[in-house]
N, CA, C and O atoms as a DFTB+ gen file, in Angstrom:
732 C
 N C O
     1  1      96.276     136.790     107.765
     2  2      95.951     136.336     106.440
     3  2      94.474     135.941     106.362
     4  3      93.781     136.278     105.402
     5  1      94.012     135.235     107.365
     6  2      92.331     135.069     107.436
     7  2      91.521     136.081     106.950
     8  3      90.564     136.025     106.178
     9  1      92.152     137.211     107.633
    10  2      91.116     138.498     107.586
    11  2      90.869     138.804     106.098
    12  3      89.882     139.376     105.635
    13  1      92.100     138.252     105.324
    14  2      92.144     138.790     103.913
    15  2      91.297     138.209     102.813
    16  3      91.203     138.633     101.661
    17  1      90.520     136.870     103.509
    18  2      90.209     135.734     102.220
    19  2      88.560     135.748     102.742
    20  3      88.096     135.840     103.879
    21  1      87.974     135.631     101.575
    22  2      86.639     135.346     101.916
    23  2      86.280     133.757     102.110
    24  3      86.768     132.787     101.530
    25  1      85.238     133.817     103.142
    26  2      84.519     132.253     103.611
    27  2      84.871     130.945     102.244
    28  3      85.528     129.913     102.108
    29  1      83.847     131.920     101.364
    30  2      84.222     130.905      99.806
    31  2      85.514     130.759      99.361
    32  3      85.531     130.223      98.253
    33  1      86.751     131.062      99.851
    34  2      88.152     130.810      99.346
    35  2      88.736     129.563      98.538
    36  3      88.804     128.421      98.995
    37  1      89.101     129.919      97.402
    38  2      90.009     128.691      96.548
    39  2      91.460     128.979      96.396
    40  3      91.851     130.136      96.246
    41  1      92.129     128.141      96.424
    42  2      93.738     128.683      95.643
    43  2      93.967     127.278      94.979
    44  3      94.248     126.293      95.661
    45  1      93.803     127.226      93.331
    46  2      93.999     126.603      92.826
    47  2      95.744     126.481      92.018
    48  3      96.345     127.259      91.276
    49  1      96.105     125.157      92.587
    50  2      97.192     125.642      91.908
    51  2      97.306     124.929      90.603
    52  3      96.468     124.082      90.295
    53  1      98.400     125.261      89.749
    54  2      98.751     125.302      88.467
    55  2      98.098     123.811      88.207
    56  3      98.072     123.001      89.134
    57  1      97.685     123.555      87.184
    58  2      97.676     122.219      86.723
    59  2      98.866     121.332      86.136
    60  3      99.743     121.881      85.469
    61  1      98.892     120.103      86.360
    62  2      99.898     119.101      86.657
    63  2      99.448     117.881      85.709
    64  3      98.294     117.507      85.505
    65  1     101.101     117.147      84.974
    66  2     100.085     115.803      84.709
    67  2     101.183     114.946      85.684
    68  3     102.358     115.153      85.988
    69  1     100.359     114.047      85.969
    70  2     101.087     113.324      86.963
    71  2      99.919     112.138      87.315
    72  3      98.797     112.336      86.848
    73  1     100.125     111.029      88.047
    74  2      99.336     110.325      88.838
    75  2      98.203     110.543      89.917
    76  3      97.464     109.702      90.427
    77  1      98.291     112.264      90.178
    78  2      97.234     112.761      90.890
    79  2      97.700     112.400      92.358
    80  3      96.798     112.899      93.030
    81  1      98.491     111.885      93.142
    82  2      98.891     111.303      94.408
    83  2      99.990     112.405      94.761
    84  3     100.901     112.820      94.044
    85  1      99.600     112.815      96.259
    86  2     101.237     112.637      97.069
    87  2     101.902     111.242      97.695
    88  3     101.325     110.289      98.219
    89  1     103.143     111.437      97.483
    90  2     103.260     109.805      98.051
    91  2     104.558     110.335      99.261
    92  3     104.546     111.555      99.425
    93  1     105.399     109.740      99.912
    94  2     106.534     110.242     100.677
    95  2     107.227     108.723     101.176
    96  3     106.644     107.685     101.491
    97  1     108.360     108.956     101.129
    98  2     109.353     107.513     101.166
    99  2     109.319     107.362     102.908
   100  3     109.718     108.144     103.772
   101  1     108.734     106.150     103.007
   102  2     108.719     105.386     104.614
   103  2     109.186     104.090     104.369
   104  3     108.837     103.317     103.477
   105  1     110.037     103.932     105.280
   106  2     110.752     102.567     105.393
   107  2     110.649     101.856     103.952
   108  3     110.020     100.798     103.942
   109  1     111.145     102.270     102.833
   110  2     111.444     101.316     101.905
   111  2     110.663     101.049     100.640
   112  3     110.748     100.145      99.808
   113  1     109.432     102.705     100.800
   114  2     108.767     102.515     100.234
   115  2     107.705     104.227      99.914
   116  3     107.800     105.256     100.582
   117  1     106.776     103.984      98.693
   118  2     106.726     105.485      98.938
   119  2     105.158     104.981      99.516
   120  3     104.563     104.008      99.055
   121  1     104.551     106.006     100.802
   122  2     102.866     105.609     101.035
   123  2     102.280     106.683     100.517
   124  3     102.781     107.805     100.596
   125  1     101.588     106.525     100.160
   126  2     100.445     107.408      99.345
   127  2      99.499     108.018     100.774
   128  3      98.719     107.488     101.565
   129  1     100.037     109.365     100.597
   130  2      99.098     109.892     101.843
   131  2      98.071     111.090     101.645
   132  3      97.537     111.759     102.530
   133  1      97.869     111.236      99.725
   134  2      96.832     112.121      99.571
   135  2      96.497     111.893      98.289
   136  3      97.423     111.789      97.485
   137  1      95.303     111.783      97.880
   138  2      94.884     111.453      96.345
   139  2      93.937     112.839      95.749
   140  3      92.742     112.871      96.040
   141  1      94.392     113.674      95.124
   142  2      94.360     114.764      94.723
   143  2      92.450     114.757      93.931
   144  3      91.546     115.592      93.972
   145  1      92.520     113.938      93.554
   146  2      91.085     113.722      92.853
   147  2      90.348     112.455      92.435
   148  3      90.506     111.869      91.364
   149  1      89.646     112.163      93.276
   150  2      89.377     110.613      93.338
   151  2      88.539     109.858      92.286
   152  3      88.430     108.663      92.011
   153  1      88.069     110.818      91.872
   154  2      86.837     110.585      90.324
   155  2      88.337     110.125      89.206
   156  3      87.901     109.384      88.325
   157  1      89.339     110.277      89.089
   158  2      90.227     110.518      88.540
   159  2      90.927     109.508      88.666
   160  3      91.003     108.634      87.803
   161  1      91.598     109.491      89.879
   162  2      92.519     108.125      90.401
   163  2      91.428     106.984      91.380
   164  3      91.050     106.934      92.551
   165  1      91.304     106.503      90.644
   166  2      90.568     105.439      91.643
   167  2      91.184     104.046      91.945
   168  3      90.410     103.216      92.421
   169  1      92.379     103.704      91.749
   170  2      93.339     102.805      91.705
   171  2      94.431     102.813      92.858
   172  3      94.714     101.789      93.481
   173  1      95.156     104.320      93.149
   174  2      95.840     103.937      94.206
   175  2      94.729     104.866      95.448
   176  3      94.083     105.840      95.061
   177  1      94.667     104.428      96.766
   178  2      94.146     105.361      98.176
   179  2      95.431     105.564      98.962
   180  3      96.606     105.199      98.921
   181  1      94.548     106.403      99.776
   182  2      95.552     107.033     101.248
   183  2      95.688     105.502     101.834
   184  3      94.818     104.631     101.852
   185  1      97.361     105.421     102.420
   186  2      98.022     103.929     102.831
   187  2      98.394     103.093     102.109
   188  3      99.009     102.149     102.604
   189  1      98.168     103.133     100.760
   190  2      98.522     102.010      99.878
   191  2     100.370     102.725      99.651
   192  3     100.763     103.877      99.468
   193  1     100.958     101.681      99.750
   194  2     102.486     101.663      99.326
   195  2     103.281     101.078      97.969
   196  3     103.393      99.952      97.484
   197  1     103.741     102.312      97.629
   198  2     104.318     101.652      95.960
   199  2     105.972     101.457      96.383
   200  3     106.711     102.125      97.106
   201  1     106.178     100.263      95.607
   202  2     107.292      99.572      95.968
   203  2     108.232      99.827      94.596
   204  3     109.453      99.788      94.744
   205  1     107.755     100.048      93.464
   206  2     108.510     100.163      92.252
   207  2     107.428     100.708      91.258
   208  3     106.206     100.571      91.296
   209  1     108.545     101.629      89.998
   210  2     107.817     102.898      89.242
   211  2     108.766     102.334      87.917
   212  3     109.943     102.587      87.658
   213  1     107.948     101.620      87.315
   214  2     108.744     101.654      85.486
   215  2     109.878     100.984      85.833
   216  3     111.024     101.334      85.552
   217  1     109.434      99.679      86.660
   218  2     111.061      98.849      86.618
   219  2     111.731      99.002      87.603
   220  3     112.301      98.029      88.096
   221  1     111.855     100.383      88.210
   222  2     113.301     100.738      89.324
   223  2     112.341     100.524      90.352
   224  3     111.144     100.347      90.122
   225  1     113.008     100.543      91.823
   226  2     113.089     100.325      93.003
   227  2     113.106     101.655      93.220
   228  3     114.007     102.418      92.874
   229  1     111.675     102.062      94.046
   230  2     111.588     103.408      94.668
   231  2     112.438     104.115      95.459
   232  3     113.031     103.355      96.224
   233  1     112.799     105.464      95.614
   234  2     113.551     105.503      96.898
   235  2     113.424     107.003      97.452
   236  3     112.484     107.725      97.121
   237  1     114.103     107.276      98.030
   238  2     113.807     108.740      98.948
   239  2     113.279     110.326      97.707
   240  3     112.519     111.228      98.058
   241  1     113.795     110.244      96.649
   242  2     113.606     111.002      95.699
   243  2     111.840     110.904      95.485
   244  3     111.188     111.894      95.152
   245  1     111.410     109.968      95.659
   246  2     109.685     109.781      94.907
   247  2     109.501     109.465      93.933
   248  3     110.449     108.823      93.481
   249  1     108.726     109.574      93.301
   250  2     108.467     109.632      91.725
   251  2     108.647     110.275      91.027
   252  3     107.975     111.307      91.025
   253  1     109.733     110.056      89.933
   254  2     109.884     110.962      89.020
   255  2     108.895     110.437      87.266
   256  3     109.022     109.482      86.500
   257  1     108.105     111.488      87.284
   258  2     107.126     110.931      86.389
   259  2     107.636     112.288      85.078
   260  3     107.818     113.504      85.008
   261  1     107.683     111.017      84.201
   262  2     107.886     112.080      83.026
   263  2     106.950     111.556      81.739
   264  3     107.404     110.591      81.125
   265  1     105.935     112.006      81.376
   266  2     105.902     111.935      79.861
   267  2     104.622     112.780      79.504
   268  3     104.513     113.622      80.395
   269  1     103.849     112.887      78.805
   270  2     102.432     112.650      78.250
   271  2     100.809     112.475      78.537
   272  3     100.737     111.401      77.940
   273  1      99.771     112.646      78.883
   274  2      99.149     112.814      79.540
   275  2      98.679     111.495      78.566
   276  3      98.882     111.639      77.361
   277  1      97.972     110.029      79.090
   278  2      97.331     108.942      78.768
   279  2      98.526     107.855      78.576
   280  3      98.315     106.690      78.237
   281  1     100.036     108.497      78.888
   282  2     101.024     107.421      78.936
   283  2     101.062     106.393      80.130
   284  3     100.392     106.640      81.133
   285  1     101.787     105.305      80.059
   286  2     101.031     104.385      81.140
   287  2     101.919     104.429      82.048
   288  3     102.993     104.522      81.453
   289  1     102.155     104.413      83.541
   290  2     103.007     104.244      84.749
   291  2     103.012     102.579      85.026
   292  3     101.927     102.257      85.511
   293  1     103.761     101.628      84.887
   294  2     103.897     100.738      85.330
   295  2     104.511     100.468      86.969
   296  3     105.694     100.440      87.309
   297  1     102.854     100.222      88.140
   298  2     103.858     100.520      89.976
   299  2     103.970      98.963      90.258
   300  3     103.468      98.088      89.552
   301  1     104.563      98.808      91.178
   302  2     104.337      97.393      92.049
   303  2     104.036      98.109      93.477
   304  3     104.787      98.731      94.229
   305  1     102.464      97.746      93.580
   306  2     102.004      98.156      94.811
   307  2     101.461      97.387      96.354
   308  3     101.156      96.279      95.913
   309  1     101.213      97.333      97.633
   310  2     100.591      96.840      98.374
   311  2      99.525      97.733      98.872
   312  3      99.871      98.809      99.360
   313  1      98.451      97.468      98.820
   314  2      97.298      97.893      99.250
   315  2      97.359      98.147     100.813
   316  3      97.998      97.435     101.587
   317  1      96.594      99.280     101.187
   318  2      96.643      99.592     102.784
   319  2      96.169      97.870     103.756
   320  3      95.238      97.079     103.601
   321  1      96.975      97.895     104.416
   322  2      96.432      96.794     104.769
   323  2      96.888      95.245     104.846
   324  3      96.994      94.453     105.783
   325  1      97.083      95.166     103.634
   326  2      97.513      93.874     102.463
   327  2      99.282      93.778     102.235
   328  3     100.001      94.726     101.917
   329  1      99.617      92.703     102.434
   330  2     100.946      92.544     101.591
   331  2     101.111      91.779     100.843
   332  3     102.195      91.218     101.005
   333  1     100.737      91.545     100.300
   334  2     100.172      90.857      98.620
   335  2     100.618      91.817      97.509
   336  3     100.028      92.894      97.419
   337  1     101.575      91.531      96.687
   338  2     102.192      92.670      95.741
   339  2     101.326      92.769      95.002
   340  3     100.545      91.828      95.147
   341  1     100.869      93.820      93.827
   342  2      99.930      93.466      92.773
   343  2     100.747      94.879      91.817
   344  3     101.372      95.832      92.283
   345  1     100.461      94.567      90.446
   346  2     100.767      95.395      89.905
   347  2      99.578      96.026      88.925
   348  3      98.601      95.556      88.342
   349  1     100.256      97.494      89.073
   350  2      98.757      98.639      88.707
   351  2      99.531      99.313      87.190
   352  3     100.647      99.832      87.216
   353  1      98.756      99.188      86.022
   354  2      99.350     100.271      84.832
   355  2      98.629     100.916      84.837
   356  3      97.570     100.584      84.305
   357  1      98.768     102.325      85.484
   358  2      97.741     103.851      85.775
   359  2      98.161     104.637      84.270
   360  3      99.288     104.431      83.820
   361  1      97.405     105.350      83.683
   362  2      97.722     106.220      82.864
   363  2      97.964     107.704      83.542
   364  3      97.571     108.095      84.641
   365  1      98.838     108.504      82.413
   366  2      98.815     110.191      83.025
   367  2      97.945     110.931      82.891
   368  3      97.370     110.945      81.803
   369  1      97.582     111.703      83.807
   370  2      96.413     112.371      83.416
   371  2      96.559     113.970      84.102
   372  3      97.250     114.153      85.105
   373  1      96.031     114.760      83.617
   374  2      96.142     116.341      83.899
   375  2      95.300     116.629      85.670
   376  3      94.107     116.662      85.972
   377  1      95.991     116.719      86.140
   378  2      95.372     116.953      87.715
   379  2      95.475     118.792      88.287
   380  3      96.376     119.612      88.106
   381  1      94.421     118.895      88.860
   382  2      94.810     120.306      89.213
   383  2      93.862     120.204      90.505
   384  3      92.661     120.040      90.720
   385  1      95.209     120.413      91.363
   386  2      94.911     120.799      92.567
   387  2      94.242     122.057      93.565
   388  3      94.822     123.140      93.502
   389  1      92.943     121.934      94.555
   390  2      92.649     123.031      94.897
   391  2      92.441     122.948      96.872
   392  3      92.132     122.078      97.686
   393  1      92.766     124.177      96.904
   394  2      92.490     123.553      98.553
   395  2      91.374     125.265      99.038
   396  3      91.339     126.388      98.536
   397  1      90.843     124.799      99.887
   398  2      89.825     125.967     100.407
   399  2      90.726     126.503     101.760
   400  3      91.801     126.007     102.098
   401  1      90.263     127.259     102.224
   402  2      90.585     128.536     102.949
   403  2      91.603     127.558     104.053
   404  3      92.832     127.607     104.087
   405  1      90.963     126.926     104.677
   406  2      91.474     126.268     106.039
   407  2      92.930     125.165     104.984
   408  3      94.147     125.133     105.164
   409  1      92.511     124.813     104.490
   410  2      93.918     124.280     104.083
   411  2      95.174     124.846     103.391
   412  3      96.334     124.479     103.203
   413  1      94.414     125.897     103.105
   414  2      95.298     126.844     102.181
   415  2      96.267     127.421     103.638
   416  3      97.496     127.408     103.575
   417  1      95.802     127.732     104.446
   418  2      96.550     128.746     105.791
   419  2      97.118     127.674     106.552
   420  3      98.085     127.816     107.301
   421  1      96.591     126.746     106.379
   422  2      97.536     125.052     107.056
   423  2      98.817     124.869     106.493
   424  3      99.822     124.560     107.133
   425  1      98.744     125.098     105.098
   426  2      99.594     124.639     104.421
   427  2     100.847     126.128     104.577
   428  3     102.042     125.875     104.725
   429  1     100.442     127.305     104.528
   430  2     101.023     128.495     104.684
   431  2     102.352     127.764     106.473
   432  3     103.576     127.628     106.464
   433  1     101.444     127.517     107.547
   434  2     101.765     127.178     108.481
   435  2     103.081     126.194     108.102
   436  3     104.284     126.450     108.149
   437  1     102.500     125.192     107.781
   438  2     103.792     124.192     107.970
   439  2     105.225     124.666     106.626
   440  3     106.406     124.319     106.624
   441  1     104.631     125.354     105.856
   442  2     105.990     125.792     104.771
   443  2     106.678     126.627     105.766
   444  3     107.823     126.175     105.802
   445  1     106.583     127.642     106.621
   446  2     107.543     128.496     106.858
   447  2     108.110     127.707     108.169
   448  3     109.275     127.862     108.535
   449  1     107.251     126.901     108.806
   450  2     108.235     125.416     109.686
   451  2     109.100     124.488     108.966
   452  3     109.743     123.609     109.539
   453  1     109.114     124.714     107.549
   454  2     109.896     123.560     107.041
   455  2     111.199     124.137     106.336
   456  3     111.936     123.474     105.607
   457  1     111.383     125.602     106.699
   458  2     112.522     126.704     106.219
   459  2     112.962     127.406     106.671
   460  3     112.331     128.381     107.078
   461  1     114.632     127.239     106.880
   462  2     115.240     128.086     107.996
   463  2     115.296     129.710     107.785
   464  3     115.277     130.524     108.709
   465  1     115.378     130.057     106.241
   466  2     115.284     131.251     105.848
   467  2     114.579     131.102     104.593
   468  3     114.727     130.061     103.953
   469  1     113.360     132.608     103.908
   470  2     113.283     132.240     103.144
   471  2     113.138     133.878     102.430
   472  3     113.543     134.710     103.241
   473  1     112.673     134.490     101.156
   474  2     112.392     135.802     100.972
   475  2     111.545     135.870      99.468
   476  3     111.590     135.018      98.580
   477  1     110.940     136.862      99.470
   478  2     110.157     137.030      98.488
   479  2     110.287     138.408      98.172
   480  3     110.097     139.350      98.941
   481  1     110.706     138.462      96.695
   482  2     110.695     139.919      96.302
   483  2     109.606     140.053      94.782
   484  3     109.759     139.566      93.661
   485  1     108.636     140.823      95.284
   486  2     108.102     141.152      94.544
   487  2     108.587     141.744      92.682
   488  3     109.325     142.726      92.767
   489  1     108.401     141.469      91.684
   490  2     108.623     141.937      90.377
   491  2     107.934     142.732      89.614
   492  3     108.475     143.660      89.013
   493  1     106.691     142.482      89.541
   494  2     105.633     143.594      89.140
   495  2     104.079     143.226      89.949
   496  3     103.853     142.150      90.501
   497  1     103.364     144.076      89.888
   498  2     102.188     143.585      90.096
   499  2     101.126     144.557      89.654
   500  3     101.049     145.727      90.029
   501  1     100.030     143.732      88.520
   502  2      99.998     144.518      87.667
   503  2      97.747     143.920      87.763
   504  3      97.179     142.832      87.669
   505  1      97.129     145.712      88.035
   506  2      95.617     145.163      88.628
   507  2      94.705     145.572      87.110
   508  3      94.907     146.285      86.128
   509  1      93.933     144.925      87.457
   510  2      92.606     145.120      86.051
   511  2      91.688     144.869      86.818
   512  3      91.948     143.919      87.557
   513  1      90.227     145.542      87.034
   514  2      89.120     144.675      87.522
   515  2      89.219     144.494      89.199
   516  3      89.583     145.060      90.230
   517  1      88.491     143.018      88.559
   518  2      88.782     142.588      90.051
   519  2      89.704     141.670      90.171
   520  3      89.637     140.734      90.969
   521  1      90.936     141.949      89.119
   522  2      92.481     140.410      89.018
   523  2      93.745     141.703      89.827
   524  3      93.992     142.877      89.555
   525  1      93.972     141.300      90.270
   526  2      95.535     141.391      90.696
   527  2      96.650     140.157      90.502
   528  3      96.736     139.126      91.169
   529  1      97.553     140.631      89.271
   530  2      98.814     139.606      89.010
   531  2      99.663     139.886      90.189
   532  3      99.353     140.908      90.801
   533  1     100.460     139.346      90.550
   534  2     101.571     139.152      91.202
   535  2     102.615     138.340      91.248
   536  3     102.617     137.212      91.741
   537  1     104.190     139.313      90.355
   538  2     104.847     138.183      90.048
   539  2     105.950     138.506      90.533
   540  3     106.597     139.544      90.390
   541  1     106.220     137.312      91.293
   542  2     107.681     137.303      92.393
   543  2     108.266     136.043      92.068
   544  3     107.880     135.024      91.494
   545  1     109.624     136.545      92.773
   546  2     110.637     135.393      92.848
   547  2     110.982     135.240      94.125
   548  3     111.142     136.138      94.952
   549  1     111.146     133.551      94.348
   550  2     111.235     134.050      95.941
   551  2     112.586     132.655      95.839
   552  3     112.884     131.776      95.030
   553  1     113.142     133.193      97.331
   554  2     114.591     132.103      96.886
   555  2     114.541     131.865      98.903
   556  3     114.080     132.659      99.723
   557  1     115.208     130.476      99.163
   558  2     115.448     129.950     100.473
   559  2     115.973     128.971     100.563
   560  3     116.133     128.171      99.641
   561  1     116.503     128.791     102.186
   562  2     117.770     127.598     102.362
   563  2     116.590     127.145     103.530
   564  3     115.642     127.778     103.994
   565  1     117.065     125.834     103.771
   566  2     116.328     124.950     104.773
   567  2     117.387     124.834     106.020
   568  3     116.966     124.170     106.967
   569  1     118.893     125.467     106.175
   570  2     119.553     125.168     106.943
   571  2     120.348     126.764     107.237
   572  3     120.437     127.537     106.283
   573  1     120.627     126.967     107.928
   574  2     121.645     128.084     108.206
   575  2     122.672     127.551     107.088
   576  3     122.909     126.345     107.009
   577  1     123.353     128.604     106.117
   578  2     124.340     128.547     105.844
   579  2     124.218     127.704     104.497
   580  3     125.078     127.743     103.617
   581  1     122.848     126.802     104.419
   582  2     123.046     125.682     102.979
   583  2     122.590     126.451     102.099
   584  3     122.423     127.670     102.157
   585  1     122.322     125.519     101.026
   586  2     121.891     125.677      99.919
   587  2     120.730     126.376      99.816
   588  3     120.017     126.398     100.820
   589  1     120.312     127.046      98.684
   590  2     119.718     128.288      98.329
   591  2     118.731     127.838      97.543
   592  3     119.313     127.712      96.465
   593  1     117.345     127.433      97.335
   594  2     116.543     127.174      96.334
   595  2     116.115     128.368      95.940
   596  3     116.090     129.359      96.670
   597  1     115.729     128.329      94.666
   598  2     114.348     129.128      93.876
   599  2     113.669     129.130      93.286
   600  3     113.918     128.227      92.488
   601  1     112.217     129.890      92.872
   602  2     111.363     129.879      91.652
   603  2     111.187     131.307      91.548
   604  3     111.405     132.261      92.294
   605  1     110.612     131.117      90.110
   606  2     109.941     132.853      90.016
   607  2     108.329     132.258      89.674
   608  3     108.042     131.211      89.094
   609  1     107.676     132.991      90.072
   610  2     106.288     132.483      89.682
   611  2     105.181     133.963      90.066
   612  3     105.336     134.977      90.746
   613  1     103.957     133.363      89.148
   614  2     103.198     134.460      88.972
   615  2     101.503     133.982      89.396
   616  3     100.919     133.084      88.788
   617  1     100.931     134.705      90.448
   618  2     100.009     134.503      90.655
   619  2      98.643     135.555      90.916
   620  3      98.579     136.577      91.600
   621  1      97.687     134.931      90.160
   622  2      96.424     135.689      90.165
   623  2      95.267     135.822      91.165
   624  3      94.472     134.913      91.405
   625  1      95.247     137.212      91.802
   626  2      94.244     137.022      93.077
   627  2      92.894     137.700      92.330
   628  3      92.838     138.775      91.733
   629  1      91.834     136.722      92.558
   630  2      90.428     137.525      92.298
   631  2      89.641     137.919      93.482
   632  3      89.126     137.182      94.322
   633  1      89.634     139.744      93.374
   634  2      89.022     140.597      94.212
   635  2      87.713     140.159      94.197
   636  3      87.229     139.715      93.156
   637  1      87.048     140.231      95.269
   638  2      85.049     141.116      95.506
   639  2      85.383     142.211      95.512
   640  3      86.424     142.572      96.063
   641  1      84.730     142.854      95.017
   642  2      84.820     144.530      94.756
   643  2      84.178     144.473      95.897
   644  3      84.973     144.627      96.824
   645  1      83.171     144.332      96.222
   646  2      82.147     144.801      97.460
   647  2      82.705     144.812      99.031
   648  3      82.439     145.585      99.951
   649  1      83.676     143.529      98.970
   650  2      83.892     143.416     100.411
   651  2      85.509     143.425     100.275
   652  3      85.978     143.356     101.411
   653  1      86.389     143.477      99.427
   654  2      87.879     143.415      99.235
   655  2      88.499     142.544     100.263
   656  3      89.378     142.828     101.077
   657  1      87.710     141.147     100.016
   658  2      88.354     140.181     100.099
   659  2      88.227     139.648      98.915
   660  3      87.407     139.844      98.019
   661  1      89.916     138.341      99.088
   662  2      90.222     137.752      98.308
   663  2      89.648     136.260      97.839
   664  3      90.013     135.186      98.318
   665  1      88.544     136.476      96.662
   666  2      87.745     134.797      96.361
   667  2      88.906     133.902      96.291
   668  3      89.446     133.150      97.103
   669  1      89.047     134.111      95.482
   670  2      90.448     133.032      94.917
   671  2      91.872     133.265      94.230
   672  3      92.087     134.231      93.497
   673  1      92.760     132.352      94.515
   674  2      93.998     132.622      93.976
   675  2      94.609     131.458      92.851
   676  3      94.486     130.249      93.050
   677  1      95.176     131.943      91.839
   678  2      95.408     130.688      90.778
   679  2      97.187     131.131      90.373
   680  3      97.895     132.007      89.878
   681  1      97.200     129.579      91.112
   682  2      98.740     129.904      91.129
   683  2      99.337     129.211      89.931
   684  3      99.070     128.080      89.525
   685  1     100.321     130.212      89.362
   686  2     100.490     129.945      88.066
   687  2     102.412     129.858      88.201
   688  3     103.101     130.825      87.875
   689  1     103.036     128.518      88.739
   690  2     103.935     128.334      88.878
   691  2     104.403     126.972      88.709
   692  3     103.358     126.321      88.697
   693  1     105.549     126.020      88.546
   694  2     105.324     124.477      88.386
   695  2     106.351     124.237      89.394
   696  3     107.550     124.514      89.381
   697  1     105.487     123.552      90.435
   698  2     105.710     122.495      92.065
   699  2     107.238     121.733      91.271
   700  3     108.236     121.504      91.954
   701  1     107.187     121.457      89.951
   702  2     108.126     120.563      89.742
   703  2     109.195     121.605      89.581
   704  3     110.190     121.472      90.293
   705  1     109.146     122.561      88.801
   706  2     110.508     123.405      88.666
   707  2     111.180     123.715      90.056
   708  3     112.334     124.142      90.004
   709  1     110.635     123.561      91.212
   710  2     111.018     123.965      91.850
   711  2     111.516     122.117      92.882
   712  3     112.644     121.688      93.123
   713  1     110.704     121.744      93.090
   714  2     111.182     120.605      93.454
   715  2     112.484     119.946      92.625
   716  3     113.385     119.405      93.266
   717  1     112.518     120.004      91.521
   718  2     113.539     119.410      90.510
   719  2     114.936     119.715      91.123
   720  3     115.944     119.009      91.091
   721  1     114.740     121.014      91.725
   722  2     116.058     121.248      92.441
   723  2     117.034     120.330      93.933
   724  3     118.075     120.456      94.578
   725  1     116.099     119.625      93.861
   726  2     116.305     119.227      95.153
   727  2     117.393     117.430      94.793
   728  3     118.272     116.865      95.443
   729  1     116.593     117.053      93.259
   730  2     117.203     115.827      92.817
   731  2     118.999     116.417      92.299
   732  3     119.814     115.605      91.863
């Protein structure tokens, strides 16, 4: 896959409104272990732990954020470090995530470690220029024998004509349709 992407590589994916954070449930709590855009979120960092989202008591599910982009999230948080509760009202805001070459093939790495089976069947793929669409559905179980997730999603690769590698990819699919399955 290296061979395929040029030095300058982006894969931006779809834009999101959300809090801009990954967070993941540890002992009792979710920690914030990536802040998507920091000009943006400057309220929660990497290590800070949210203890409660709009009232409820966090739990293995994460955050389920639903509304509006400038609607307010009411957390009860502890700062990396600190156990001193404090409470944060973050607004929603439109986040769009991008990762460059080396994280993009990191991230390739640990998805097919985190799935016992998985498949992708191509639907059309349809070129202009220097765009190639590509729209597949791809479906997988995390266990021999379990349950079956899926999405269909469609994504845009932009060619260099000169060297036919791939600048960038803009993935045009929603992380949540597909996560949603899991609640």
């Amino acid at each position: 896959m290296y061979s395929m992407i040029s030095e300058n590589f982006i894969y931006e994916h779809t834009p999101y409104v959300g809090l801009g954070i990954e967070a993941h449930y540890v002992d009792g709590s979710l920690l914030v272990t990536h802040v998507v855009d920091d000009s943006l979120q400057s309220s929660l960092s990497v290590g800070d732990r949210i203890h409660e989202h709009n009232g409820s008591i966090v739990n293995s599910k994460g955050l389920v954020i639903n509304g509006p982009v400038g609607e307010e999230q009411h957390l009860i948080v502890t700062k990396a470090g600190d156990s001193t509760f404090i409470e944060l009202r973050l607004p929603l805001a439109e986040y769009q995530y991008r990762q460059n070459d080396i994280a993009f093939l990191g991230s390739i790495l640990r998805y097919s470690d985190n799935w016992y089976n998985f498949d992708v069947m191509i639907n059309d793929i349809i070129t202009k220029r220097n765009r190639v669409v590509v729209h597949y559905k791809w479906e997988g179980s995390k266990t021999e024998g379990g349950n079956v997730y899926y999405f269909s999603a469609m994504e845009i690769f932009y060619i260099d004509k000169k060297t036919d590698l791939i600048d960038k990819i803009e993935g045009l699919w929603s992380e949540k349709q597909f996560r949603d399955q899991f609640e």
